[in-house]
N, C-alpha and C positions, 0 to 999 in steps of 0.2 A: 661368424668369425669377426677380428677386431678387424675396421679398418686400419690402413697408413697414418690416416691423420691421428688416430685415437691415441699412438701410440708415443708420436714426439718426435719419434725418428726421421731423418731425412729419405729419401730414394736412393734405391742401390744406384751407383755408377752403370757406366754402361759394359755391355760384353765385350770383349776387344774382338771379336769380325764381326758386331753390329750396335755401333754407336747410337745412341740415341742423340736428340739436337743438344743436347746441353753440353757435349762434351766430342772433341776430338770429331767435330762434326766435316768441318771442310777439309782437312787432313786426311781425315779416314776418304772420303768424298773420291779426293786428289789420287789417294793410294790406288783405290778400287778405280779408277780409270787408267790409269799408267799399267794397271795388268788388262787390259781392255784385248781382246781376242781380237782378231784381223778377217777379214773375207773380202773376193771379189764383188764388183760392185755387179756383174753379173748374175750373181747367186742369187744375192741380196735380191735384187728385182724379180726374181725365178719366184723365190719361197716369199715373197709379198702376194705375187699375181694366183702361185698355189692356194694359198689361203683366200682369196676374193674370188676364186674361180668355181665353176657350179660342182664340181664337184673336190672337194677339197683334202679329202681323202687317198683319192686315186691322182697317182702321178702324172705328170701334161708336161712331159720338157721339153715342148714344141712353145710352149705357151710364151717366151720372151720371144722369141724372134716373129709369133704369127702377131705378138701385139706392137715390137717394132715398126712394121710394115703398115699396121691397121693405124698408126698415128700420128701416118707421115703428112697427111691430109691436114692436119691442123698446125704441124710444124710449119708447112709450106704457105698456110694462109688461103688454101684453098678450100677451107671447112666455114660453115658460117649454119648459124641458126636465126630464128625469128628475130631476135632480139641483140643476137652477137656475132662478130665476126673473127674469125680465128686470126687474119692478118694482125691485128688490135696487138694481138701475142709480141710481132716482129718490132711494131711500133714503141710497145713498151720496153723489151729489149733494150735497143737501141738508144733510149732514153735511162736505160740500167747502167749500160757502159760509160759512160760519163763520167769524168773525174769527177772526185768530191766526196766529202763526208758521210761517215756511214748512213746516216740518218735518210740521205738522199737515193737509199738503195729501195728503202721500204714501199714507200707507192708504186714504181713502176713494178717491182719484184711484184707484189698482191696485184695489181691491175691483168702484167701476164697472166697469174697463179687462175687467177676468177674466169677469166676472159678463155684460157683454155681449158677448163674444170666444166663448164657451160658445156664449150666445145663437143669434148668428150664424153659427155654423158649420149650423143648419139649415135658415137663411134660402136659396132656391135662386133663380137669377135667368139668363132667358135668357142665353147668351152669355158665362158669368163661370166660370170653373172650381169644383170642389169646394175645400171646405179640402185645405190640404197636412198631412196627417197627421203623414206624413217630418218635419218641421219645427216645427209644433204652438206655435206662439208663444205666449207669455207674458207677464204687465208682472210684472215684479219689482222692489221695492226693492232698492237697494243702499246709498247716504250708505257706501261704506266707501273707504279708500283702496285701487286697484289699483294692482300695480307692474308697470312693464316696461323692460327692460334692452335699451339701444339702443347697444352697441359695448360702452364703458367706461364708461358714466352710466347711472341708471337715473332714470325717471319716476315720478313719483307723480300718479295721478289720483284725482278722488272726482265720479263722475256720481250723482244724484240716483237716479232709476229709471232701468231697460233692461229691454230686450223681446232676449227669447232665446229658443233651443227651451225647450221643455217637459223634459226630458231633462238637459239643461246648469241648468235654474234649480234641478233638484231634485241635483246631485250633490255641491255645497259641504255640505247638509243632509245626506246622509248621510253625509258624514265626520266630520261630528260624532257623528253616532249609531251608530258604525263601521262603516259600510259600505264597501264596496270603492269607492274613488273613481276613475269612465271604467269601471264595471261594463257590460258591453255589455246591451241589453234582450231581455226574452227575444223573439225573432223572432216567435212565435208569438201575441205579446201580439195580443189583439182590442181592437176599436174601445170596447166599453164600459169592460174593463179599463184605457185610457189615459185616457176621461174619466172615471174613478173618482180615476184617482191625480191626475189633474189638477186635480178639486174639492176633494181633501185637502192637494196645496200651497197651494190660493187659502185653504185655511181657516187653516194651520196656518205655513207658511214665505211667500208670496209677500210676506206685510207684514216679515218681518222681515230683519236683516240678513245678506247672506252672507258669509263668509270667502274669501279667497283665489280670487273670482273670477275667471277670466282673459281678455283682451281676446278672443282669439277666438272665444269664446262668443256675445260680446256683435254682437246686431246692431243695435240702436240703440239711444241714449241720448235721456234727454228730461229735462230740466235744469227747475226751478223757479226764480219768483221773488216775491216779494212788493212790490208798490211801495212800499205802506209798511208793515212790519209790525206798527207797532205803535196803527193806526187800530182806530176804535170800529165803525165801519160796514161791516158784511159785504157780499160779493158781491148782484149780486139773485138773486133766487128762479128757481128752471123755472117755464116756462110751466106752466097745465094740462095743456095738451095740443101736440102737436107734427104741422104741417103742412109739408108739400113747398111752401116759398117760398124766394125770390130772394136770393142772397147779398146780406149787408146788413154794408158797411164797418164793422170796428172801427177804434178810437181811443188809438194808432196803424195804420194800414192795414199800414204796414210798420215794420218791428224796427232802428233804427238803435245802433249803436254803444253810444251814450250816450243812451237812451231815460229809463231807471231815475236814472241822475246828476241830467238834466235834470227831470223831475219831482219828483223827491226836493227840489228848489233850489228850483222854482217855488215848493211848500207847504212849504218851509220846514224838513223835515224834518230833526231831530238825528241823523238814521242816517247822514245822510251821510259819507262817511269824506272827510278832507282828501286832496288828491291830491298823488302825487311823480313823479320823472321817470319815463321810463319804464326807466330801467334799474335804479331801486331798485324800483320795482315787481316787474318780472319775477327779479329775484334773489329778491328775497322772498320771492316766490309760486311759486317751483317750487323742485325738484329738481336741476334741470339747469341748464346754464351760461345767465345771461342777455344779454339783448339790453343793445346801447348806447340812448344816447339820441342821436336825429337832430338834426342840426346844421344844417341847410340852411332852417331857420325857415319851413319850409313850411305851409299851412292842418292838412296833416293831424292827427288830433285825436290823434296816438300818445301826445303827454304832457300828456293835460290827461282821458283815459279810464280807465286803472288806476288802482283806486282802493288806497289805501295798505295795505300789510301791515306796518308798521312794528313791529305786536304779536305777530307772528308769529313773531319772531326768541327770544321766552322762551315759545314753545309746546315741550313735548314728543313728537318724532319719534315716540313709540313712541305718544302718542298716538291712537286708531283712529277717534276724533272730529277730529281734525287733520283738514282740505282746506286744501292748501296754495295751491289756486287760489282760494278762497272770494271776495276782494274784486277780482275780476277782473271785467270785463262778463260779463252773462251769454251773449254771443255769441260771446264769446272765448274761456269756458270750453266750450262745446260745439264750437269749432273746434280747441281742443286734443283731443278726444274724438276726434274727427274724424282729427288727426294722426296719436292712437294708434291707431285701428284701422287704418290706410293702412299704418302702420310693422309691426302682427303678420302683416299677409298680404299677399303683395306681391303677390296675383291679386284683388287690390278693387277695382272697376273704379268705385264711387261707394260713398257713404252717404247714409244718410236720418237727421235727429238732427229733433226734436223739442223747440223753447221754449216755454214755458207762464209764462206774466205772470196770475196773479189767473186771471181765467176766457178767457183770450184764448191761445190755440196758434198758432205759426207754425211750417212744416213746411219744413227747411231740407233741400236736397238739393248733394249735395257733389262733384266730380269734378277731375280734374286740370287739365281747362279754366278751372274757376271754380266758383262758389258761387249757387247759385237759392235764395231765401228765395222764400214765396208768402205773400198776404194773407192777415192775421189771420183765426182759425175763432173763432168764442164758443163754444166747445162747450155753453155750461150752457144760452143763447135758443138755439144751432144744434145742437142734438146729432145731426141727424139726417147732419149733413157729417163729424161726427166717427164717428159709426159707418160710415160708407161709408170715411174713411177705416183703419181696423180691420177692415171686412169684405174691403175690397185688398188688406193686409198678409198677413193670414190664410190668403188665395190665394195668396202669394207663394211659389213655390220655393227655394229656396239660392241658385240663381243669379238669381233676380229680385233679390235681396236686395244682389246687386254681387259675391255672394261666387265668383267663376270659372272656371275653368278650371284653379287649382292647387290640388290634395288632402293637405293634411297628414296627414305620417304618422310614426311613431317609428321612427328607425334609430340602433341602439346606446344606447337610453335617450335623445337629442336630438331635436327637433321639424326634422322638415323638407318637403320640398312635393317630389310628382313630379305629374308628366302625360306624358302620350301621345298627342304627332302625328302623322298622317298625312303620309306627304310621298310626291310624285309619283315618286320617284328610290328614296330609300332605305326606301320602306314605309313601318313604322311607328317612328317615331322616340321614344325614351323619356328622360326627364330626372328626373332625383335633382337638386332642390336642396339643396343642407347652408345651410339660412335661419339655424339655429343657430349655423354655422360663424364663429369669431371675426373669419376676416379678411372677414366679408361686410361691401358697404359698401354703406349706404342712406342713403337723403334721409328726413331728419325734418319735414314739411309739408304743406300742401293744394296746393297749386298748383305746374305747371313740371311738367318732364320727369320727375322724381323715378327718378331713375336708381338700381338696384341694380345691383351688381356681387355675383355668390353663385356660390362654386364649386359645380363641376355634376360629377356622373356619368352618363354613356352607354353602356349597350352595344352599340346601331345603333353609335354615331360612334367610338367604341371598335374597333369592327370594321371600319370605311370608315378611321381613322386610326391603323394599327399604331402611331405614333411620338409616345408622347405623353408624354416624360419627366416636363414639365411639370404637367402634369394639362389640368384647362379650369375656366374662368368663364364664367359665362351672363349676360348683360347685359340685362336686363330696362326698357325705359323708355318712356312715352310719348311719342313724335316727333309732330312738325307732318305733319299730314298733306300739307300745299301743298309741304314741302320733299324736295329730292333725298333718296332713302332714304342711309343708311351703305353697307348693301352696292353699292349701286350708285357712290358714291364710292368706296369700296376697289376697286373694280373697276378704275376708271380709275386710282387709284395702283397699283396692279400692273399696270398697261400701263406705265405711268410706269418703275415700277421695271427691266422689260425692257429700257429704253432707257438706264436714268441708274442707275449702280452705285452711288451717293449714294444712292440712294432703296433699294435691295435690302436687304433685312435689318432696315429700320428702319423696318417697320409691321408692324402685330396681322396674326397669319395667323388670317384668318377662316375658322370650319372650316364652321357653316351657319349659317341664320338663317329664322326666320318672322315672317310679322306676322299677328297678331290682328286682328278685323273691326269690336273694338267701337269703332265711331266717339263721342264726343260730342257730335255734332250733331245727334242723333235727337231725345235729349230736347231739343234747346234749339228745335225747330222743332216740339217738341208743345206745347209750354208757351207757346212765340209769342213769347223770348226770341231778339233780334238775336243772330245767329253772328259771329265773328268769321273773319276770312279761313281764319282757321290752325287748322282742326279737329283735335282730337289722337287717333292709334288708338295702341292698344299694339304692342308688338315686343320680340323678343327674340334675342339674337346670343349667340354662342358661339364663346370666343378656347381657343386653347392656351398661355395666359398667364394669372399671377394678378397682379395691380395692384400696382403697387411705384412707388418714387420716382425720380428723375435725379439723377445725383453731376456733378460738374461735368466729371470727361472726357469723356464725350458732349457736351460743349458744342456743339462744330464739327460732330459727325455730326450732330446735330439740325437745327443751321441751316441745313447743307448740304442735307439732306431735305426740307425747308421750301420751300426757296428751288427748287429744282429741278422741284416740285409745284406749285411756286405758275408758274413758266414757263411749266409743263405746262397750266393753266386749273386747278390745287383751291386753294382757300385753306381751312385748317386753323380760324382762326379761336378758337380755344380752346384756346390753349398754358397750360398751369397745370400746379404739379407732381403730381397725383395724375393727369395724363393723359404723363408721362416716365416711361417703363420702361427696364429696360437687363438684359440675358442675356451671360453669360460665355459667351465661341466661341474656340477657340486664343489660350487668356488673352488676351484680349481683351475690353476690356468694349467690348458693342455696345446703344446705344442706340433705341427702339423710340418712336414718337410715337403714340401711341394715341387712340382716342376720338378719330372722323369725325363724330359725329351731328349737329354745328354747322357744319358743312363746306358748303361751295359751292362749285360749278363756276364756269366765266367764262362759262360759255355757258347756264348755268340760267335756265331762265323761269319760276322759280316763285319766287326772290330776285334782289334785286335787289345782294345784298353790301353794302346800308346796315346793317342791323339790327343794333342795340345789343344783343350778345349775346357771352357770355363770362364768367368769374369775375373780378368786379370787382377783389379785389384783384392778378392782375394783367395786367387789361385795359391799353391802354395809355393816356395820359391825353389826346389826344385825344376820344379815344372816350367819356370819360364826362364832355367837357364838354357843354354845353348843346345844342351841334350835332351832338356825335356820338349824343346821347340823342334829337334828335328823328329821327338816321335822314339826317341831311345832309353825315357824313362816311363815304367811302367807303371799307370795310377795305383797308388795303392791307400789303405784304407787311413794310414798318415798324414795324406793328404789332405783327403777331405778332413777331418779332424783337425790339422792345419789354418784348412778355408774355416772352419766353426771360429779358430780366436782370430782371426782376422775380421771374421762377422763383429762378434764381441768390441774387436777394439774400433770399429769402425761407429758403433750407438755410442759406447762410451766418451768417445772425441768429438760428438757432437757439439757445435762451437768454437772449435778449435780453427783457426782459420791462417791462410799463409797468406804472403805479402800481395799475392794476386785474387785473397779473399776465396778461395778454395780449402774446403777439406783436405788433407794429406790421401786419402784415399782420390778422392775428386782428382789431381795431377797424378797420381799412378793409372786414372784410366786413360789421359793422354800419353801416355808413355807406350815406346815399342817395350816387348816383353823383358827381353836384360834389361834396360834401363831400369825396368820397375823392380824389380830381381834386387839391383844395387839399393834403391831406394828405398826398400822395405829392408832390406837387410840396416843400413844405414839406420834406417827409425829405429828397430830393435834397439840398437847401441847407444843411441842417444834418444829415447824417449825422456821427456819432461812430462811432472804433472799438470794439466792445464787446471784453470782458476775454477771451475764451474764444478771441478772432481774433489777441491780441498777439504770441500764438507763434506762428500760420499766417502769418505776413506777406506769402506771394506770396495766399494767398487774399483778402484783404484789400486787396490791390495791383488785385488783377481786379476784383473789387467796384466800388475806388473808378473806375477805368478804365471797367467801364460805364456809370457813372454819368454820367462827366465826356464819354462820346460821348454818351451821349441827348443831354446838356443842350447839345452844342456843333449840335447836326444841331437842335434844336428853338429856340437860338438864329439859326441859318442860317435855318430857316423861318417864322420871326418876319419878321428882313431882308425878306425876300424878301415877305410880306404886304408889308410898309411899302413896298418899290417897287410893289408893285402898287396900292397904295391913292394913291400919290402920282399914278399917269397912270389912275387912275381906271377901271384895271381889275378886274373882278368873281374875288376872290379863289378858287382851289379847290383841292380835293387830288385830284383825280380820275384825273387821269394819273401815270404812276410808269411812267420808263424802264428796260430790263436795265439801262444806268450807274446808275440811281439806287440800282437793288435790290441791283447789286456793291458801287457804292461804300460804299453802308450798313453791310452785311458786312465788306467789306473793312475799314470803319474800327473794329472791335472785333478783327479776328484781327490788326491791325499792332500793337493796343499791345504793349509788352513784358509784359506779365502773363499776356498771353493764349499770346504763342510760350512764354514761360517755361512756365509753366501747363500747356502740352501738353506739352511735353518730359518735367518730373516725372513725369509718367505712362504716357510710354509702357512 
């Protein structure tokens, strides 16, 4: 198959519930935590300590309150090892509360963290596993900027502290002090020699800052903030002494959006920074391409929350004090954290990140469902909640951590991920991903299906598929668990294809595929957090095709593929150009419709084929008015036909470019749904020829030709509401006859542009 590059065209836009970074990145970000689910901080600690606990499986709701008790010893300063003394904890405290800039919270906050992490490890409590050696966490300062490289853009992050092995905090140090950097340990190390070298990073590197740490080190960040930093009145004091009592609500209980803004106003404060939209915000503030600003004058807080970086624009890049997120929410900056670590490993099934306000923590947990914040901890009145949660973490394995089922490893000097499944047929099945690999394509976000596409190597499927000129891609994403799987629609489209020659050759030959077990409805039913219908597990498929674009002679095979599937009971449902491929067969370019996982059957009882789902810019606009967004218009075969010339006009206008240097499709994908509705309606009426199209004139000719059918078929179905509204019957699109679906068709292959069109090409 052709690749992307081969073909001229740019990259699809992103899907609207999973933005890639180029686009609508901190927006979408923002959105997806402002619907952030709520739990006590109780629970939270429960289904932490579950999961670290020996048995993890079987329920232990004794397990917070028997480990409250077990780490009262080290709140108290009466715990002490070889080498540490839990009092140390009090001291550094104490040295926490202290007025002053946030910066000044970091050392003593890590000196506590380390000092009773030590502690803890020989605290033992029915029921809980030992520490995880393997693993050996740490809180480390960082305040530096990390970079990661997402296709053609790179990120710039700056988290505050993160918690990493023991092993990864100390390796950026010794490249300073030449040491071999990724030195493997020596095997044979013993248990004191690791808590030796472990008390020599807490003394000497854990406060300080690292170099060129890399995201997949990092297992969680934990972000500060100061409400106001420049007050006279310190935190309050620790208690004397520390007893096993009742969670007791902080103020705020939960972390909203614009917590720090709204306080900051109430007292008046001069820290306040003025605010801008939110797309000079997010330019400002990142690295990468930013989000628009929404137009649809909705409640949501998107441009009245980023706070200005307008002085950011005469900072120096090189910089190592630069954060370019700095005047961002503080919730927003650890949902970017969040991003990146979702983006360095595509086997992350959640993250745990960590907000700290003054003396108040909230423990944010992340997955592709959604976002769980849990009620505020006071660690400095409740420290006994905060070392339970540290003595959880500490028991945590690699994969309690989220981190899964893929092993990175170095092939030819590039970072890439294998594992090894089991499968009932071909044994054991092995996969090389090339994650390095330039043409891999990933979703940059929290939320949605977050689909990669990453060429793959096999030698099992290598061996079952002598014929693989092409190579393969592994399709990696999380699907709705309620929904028809992929394989099992391709299935029915190749019954299809046996029957209808239209349909033969023009879908992904699927060579196998598995699905993973990790549901996330586990956690959302420990925490006591409403599930939604649609629980999502991971999956992953494997094409003998790598991802390329559609030229417009596959016009007609496409639709005729469509349209013959859609007879059959599939609707495709997600026509966009980075799901049109095309393979040269006896010169002939042959068109391929790829990417099922939005698909439905007619006969599925798990959808019902309302659901607002597709790449908005181009969905058809039905669909993203107000009725089709509540789920009240029914896909129909129009549609997707629809999405076909919006593909079309989207290659065509390549070059075409608006005042903010964006493709007209590229601002439709930062737009909420009606906005985009108006603005594609809007293009229709006022398309212009652009400079690059003058000399293609029959291309140009076909363009305006599809244009001028939508708008005559969607004039007709105007008509036809107004007679029904006149005898007073209840308007709907429900039904759609074989004439309708012909005639539809039919009316884009009669213009002349279109017969012309194919002819040039054959």
């Amino acid at each position: 198959m052709s690749s992307a590059s081969e073909t001229g065209t740019s990259s699809t836009p992103p899907r609207a519930n999973a933005p890639v970074y180029d686009y609508s990145k901190i927006e979408s970000i923002q959105r997806d935590i402002e619907q952030a689910k709520e739990c006590k901080a109780d629970a939270m600690l429960q289904a932490l300590l579950q999961r670290a606990s020996s048995a993890p499986e079987t329920k232990q709701p004794e397990l917070l309150q028997k480990c409250l008790k077990a780490v009262l010893p080290v709140c108290n300063g009466q715990a002490s090892t070889a080498l540490v003394k839990s009092s140390d904890v009090e001291t550094a405290l104490k040295e926490y509360i202290r007025p002053g800039v946030e910066h000044n919270f970091y050392g003593p906050f890590i000196r506590a963290t380390n000092v009773a992490l030590a502690c803890l490890e020989e605290i033992k409590v029915d029921g809980m596993r030992a520490p995880v050696s393997a693993v050996d966490i740490i809180c480390q300062q960082n305040d530096m900027p990390m970079h990661q490289t997402h296709q053609t853009a790179e990120s710039i992050r700056k988290p505050d502290l993160v918690i990493l092995p023991l092993n990864s905090a100390c390796v950026p140090f010794q490249d300073e002090k030449g040491g071999e950097k990724g030195k493997e340990e020596d095997e044979q190390e013993d248990d004191d020699q690791r808590k030796r070298k472990r008390k020599a990073h807490m003394d000497t590197n854990a406060t300080e800052k690292p170099k060129n740490l890399p995201w997949k080190d990092v297992l969680a960040c934990i972000e500060f903030k100061r409400k106001t930093p420049g007050r006279t009145k310190g935190i309050d004091s620790p208690p004397c002494s520390y007893t096993v009592k009742d969670y007791v609500p902080t103020k705020p209980e939960y972390l909203p959006v614009d917590h720090l803004e709204a306080e900051n106003q109430a007292s008046g404060s001069s820290q306040t920074s003025a605010r801008q939209s939110v797309s000079d915000a997010a330019f400002l503030s990142s690295s990468l391409t930013s989000a628009q600003p929404s137009r649809d004058g909705s409640k949501r807080k998107a441009t009245n929350t980023l706070q200005s970086a307008a002085k950011k624009i005469k900072m120096d890049p090189d910089d190592t004090d630069t954060d370019v997120d700095a005047d961002l929410d503080v919730t927003i900056q650890t949902g970017l954290y969040v991003a990146e670590m979702f983006a360095d490993n595509l086997g992350v099934t959640y993250v745990l990140n960590i907000i700290i306000v003054d003396d108040v923590m909230w423990i944010w947990y992340y997955d592709r469902q959604g976002i769980i914040q849990c009620s505020g901890i006071n660690f400095i009145q409740d420290l006994p909640r905060f070392m339970v949660l540290l003595y959880a973490l500490q028991r945590f394995k690699l994969h309690d951590w989220g981190n899964k089922v893929f092993l990175p490893v170095q092939v030819e000097g590039k970072r890439c991920h294998k594992i090894k499944i089991k499968d009932e047929k071909l044994g054991e099945v092995d996969l090389l991903l090339h994650t390095s690999h330039n043409k891999r394509v990933a979703r940059y976000g929290l939320q949605g299906r977050a689909t990669n596409v990453v060429p793959v190597a096999s030698e099992a499927l290598t061996k079952k598929y002598d014929n693989l000129q092409d190579g393969m891609v592994a399709k990696i994403f999380w699907g709705e668990a309620s929904r028809t799987s992929e394989p099992e629609i391709l299935d029915k489209v190749n019954e299809i294809a046996k029957v209808h020659s239209s349909v033969k050759g023009h879908i992904p030959e699927l060579l196998w595929h598995y699905k993973f077990t990790d549901s996330t409805s586990a956690i959302r039913e420990a925490l006591g957090v409403p599930d939604p219908p649609r629980a999502v597990a991971s999956s992953t498929f494997s094409y003998s095709a790598s991802s390329s674009q559609s030229r417009s002679s596959t016009a007609e095979s496409f639709s005729t593929c469509v349209i013959n599937a859609y007879y059959e009971g599939v609707y495709h449902r997600d026509v966009s150009p980075g799901n049109l491929m095309w393979y040269w067969q006896d010169g002939k370019r042959i068109g391929v419709l790829n990417d099922y996982d939005l698909s439905s059957l007619a006969d599925d009882t798990g959808s019902r084929g309302n659901e607002c789902i597709g790449t908005m810019p181009f969905m058809a606009i039905d669909l993203l008015r107000v009725p089709g967004q509540r789920g009240e218009v029914k896909h129909l075969y129009r549609h997707d036909l629809e999405s076909f010339m919006w593909c079309f006009a989207w290659i065509s206008l390549k070059g075409v470019r608006l005042s903010q240097g964006l493709l007209p499709v590229d601002e439709w994908a930062t737009l909420d749904a009606r906005t985009c509705a108006v603005e594609k309606s809007f293009f229709q009426g006022h398309i212009e020829v652009p400079a690059h199209l003058r000399k293609d004139k029959l291309m140009w000719k076909f363009l305006v030709d599809c244009f001028h059918v939508l708008n005559t078929h969607a004039f007709n179905r105007v008509t036809q509401l107004y007679q029904s509204m006149r005898k007073g019957d209840k308007p709907t699109n429900s039904e759609e006859s074989e004439s309708d679906i012909d005639g539809f068709l039919l009316s884009f292959q009669n213009t002349e542009s279109w017969t012309a069109l194919r002819k040039s090409l054959q």
